[in-house]
C-alpha positions in Angstrom: 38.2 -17.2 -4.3 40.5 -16.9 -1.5 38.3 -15.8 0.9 35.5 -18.5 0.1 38.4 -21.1 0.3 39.5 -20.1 3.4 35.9 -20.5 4.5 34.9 -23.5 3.4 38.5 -24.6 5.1 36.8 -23.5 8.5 33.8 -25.5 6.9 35.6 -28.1 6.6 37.3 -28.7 9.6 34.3 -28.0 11.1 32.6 -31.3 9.7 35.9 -33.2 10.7 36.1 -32.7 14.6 32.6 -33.3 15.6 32.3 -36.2 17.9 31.4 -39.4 16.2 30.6 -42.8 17.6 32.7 -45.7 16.4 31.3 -47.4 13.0 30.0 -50.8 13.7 28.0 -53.6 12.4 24.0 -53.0 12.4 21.3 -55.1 12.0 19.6 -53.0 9.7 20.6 -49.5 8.1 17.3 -48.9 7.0 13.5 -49.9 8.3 11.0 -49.9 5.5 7.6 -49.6 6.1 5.5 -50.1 2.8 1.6 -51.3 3.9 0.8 -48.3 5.2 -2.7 -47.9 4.2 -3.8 -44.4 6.3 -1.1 -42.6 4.8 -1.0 -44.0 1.5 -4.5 -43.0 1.2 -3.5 -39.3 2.5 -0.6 -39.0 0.3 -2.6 -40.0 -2.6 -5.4 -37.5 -1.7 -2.9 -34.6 -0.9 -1.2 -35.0 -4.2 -4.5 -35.3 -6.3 -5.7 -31.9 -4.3 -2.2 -30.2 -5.2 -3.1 -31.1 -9.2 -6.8 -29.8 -8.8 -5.3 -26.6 -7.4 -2.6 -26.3 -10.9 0.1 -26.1 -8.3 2.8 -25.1 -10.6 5.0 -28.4 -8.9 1.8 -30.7 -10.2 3.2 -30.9 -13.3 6.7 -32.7 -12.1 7.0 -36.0 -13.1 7.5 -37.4 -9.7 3.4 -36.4 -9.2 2.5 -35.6 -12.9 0.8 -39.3 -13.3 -1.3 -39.3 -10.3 -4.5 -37.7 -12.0 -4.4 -39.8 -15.0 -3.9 -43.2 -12.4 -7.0 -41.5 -10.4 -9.0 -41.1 -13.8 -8.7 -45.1 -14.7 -9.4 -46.3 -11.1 -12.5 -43.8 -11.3 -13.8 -46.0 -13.9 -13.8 -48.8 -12.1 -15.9 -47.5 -9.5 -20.1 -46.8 -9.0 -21.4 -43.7 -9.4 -21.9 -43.3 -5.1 -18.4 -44.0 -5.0 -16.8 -41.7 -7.6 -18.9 -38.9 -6.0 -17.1 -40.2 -2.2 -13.7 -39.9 -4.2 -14.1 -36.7 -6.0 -15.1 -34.9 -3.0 -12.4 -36.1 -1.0 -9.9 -34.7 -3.7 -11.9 -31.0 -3.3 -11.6 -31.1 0.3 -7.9 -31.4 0.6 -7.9 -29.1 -2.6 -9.5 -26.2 -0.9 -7.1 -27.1 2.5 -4.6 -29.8 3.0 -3.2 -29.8 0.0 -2.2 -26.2 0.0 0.1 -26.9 2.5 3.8 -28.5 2.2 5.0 -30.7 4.9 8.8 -29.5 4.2 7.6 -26.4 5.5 4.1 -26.9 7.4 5.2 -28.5 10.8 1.1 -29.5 11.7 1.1 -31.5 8.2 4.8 -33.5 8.5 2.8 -34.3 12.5 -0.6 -35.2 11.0 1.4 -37.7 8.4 3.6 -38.8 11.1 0.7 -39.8 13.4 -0.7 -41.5 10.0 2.6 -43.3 9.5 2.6 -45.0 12.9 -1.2 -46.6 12.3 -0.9 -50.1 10.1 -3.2 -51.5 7.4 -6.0 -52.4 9.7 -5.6 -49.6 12.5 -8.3 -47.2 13.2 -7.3 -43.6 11.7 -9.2 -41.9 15.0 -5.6 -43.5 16.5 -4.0 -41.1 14.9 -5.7 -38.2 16.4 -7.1 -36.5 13.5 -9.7 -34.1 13.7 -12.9 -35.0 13.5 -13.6 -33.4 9.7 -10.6 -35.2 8.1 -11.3 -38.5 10.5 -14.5 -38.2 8.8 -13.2 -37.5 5.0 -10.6 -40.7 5.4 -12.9 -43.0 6.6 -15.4 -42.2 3.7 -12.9 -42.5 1.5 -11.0 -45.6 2.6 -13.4 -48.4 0.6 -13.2 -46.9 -2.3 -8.9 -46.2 -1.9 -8.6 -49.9 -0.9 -11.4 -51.2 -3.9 -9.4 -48.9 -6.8 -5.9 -48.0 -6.4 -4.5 -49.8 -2.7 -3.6 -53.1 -4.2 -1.4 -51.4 -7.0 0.0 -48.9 -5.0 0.9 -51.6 -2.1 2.8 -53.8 -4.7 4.5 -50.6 -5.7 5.6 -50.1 -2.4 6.9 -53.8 -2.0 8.5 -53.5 -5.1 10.5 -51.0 -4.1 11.3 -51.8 -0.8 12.7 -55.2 -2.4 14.8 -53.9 -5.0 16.3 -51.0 -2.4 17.2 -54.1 0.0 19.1 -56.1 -2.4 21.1 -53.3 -3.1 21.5 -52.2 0.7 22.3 -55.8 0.9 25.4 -55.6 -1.7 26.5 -51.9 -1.0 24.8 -50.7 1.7 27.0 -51.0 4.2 29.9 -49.3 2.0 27.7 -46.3 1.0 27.0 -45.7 5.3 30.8 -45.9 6.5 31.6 -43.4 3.5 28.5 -40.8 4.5 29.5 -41.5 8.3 33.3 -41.0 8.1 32.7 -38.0 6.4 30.5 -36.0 8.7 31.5 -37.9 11.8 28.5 -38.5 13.0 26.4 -41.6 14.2 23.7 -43.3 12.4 20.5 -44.7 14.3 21.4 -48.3 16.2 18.0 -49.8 14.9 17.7 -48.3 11.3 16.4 -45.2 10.0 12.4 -45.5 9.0 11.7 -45.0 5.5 7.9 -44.8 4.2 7.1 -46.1 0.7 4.1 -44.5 -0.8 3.0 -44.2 -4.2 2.8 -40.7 -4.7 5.0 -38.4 -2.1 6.0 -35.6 -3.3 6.9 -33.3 -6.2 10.4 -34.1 -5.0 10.3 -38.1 -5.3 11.4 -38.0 -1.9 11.3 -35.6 1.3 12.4 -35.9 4.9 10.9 -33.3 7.2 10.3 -32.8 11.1 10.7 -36.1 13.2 12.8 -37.8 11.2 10.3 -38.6 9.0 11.7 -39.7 5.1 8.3 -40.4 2.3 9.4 -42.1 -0.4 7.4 -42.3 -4.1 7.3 -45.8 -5.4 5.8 -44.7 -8.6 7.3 -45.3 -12.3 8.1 -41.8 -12.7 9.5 -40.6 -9.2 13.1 -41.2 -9.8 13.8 -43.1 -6.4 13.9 -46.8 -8.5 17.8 -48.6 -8.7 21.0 -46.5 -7.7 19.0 -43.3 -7.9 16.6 -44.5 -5.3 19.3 -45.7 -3.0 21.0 -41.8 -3.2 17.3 -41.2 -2.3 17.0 -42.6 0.8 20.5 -41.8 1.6 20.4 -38.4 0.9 17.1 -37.8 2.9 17.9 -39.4 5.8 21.2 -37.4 6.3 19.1 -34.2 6.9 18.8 -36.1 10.4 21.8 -34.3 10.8 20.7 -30.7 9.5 20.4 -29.1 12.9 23.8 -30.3 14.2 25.7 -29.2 11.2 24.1 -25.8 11.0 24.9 -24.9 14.3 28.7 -25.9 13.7 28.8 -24.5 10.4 27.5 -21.1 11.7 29.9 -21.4 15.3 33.0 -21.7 12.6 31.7 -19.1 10.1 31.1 -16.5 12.7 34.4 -16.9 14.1 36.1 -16.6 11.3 34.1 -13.5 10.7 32.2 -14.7 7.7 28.8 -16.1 7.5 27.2 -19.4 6.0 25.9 -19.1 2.7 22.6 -20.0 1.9 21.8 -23.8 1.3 25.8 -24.9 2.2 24.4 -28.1 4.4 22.7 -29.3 1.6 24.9 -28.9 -0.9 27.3 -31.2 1.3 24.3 -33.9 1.5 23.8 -33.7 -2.4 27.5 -33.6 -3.0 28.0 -36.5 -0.3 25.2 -39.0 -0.7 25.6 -38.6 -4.5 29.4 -39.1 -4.5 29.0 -42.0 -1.7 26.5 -44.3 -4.2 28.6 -43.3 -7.5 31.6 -45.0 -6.5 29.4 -48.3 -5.6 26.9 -48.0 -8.8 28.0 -49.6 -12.3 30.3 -47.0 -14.1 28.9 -44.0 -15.9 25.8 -43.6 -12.8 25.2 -40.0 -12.6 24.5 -38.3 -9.4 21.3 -36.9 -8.7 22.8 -33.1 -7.8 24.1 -33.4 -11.9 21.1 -35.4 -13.6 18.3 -33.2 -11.8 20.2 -30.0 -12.7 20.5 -29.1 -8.5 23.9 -26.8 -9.3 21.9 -24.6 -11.8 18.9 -24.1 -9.0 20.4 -22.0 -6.7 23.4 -23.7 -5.7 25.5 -22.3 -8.5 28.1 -20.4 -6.1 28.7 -23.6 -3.8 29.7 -25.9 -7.2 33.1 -24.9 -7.2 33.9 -24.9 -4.1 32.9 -28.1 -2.6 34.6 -29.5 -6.2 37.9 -27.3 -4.7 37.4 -28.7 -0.9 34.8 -31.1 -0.1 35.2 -34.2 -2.6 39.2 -34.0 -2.2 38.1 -34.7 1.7 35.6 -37.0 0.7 
């Protein structure tokens, strides 16, 4: 125990003298974007392929009511335009949907080109190739006839419920994340995108800054726990920066940095950051979702020992 707590010391100061610009008063701390359409459609599709695959993640409850939401809008729809759907959902199947965009760099681009076209923009503006330009376009009518107007007030919904929390703790929750890693937040607002299905995680930020959010009953990103959410994802902005000091510190003390350490602070921060605003017994995510127990187990007692005393 000594030698991790002389560590995470290091790891500690290490967080503590990066250079930080002054807090200050911003217009927004968040920009929500929740109409659209292009990757709303995409999201739904890649989520719907991941279920027809039995990805073992299709089952989480974040995802697990997509099919079963598909199924009843199915109903609603002519026989030429189930048959439009149902292929869609086999051709990401048997490709996009076997890929992650946490980890596949070309699919976090593809749904950040998607994520900059509006409602009525043209998806060939986001510089799809001509197969999937194709697919979404076929597909579009019968997204915006069965599912778009429920999954667009999902999206509003959520966006407005975040915001009146943002609006009556928002500002506290961003001077406690930013005073504890020192480090500046984005002058004009970070971008969040509310979808109805993300994710198996609820939630995900990935390359570009880009943070997908799951409106859906189900997700867990509704109230305080959808506030942590946002918060939490939108710290990895900081990943790269805090590795490279946490790593610079380990290695000259002569130790190294134990897998998953950055995130364990952004769990251990964001959580503690909204606890201390929410109504009393709120439970962070790290301890409701069982985190600790998934790999983390090692890191527990020492961020208890050394982080949330700084915090």
């Amino acid at each position: 125990m000594r030698m991790k707590a002389t560590f995470f010391g290091v790891m500690l100061l290490a967080c503590v003298v990066v250079a930080a610009a002054p807090a200050r008063a911003q217009a927004a701390i968040f920009k929500f974007e929740s109409d659209e359409f292009w990757l709303n459609l995409h999201k739904f599709l890649h989520v719907l392929g991941s279920a027809q695959n039995k990805d073992p993640n299709a089952s989480r409850e974040a995802v697990a009511a997509a099919p079963g939401e598909a199924e009843r809008g199915l109903a609603t729809l002519t026989d030429a335009e189930r048959k439009i759907w149902v292929d869609a959902v086999t051709a990401y199947a048997q490709g996009l949907s076997k890929q992650d965009p946490i980890r596949d760099q070309n699919l976090a681009s593809l749904e950040l080109r998607l994520a900059d076209l509006d409602d009525a923009g043209n998806v060939a503006g986001a510089m799809v190739d001509e197969s999937l330009r194709a697919l979404l376009e076929r597909a579009a009518p019968v997204y915006r006839k069965a599912w778009w107007p429920a999954h667009r007030t999902s999206n509003r919904a959520f966006v407005a419920a975040t915001q009146q929390l943002l609006k009556a703790q928002g500002q506290t929750v961003l001077q406690f994340i930013t005073r504890a890693y020192q480090m500046p937040w984005p002058a004009d607002g970070y971008p969040v995108h509310a979808v109805a299905y993300a994710h198996w995680a609820g939630a995900y930020s990935t390359w570009g800054n880009l943070l997908i959010v799951s409106t859906s009953a189900g997700a867990g990103t509704s109230g305080w726990g959808g506030l942590e959410s946002v918060f939490h994802e939108s710290m990895h902005q900081w990943d790269d920066a805090v590795d490279k000091l946490l790593t610079a510190h380990a290695t000259a003390a002569g130790g190294r940095v134990r897998f998953n350490l950055s995130h364990a602070l952004v769990f251990s921060t964001a959580g503690e950051a909204v606890r201390r605003v929410a109504p009393t017994g709120y439970v962070p995510y790290a301890e409701s979702a069982g985190v600790w127990q998934r790999g983390m187990q090692a890191l527990k007692a020492p961020i208890e020992e050394i982080w949330l005393p700084y915090l």
